[in-house]
C-alpha positions as CSV (number, residue, x, y, z in Angstrom):
1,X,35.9,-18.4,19.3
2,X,34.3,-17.7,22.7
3,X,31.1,-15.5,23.1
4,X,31.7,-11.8,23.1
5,X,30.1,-9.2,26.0
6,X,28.2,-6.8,23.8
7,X,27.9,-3.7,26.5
8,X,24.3,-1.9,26.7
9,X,23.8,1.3,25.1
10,X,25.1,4.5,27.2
11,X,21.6,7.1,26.8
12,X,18.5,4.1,28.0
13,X,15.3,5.9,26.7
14,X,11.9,5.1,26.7
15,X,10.2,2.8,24.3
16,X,7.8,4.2,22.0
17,X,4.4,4.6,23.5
18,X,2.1,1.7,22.2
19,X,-1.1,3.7,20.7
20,X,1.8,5.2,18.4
21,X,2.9,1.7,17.5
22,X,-0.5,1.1,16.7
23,X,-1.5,3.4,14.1
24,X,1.8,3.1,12.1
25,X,0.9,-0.5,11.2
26,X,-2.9,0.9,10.9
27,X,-1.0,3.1,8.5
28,X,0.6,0.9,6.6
29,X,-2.1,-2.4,6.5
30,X,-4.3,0.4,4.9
31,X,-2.0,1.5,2.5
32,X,-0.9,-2.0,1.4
33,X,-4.5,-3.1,1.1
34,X,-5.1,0.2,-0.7
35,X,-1.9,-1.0,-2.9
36,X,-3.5,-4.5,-3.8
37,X,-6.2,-3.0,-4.7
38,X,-5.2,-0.8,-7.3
39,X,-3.0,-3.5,-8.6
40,X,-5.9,-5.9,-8.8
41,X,-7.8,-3.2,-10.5
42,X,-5.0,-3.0,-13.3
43,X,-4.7,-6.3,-13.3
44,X,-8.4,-7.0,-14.1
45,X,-8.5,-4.5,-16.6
46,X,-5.5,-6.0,-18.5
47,X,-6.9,-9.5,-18.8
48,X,-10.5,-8.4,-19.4
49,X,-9.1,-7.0,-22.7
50,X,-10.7,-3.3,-21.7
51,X,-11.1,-0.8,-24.9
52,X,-12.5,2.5,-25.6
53,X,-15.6,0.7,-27.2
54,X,-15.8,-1.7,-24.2
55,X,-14.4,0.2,-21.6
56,X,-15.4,-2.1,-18.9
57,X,-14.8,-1.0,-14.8
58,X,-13.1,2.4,-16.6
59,X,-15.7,3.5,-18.5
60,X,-15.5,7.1,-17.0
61,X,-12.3,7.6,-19.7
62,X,-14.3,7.1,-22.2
63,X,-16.6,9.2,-21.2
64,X,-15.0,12.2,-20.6
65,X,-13.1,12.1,-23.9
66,X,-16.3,12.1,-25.4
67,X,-17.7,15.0,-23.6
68,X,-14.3,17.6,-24.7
């Protein structure tokens, strides 16, 4: 089977202008870092063995169920 012409699109428009290219992956490296951070935070707190007597990084839980 030969090579096949694949014709260019009819409408040619403009690419996207580059600052916008820019901030959408500023966008999104700052929401995945914000991800790995909250799912390091959870995964700390599941190995460090985190109760309400030793509340560890979330003590303010503990203490607002105390103060109600």
């Amino acid at each position: 089977m030969g090579e096949q012409y694949v014709r260019p699109p009819l409408v040619p428009r403009e690419a996207p202008p580059a600052w916008l290219v820019v901030w959408r992956f500023r966008l999104v490296a700052l929401l995945l870092m914000g991800l790995a951070v909250l799912v390091g935070y959870r995964v700390f707190q599941h190995f460090s063995g985190a109760t309400a007597q030793d509340p560890g990084l979330s003590s303010y839980g503990a203490t607002v169920s105390q103060l109600r």
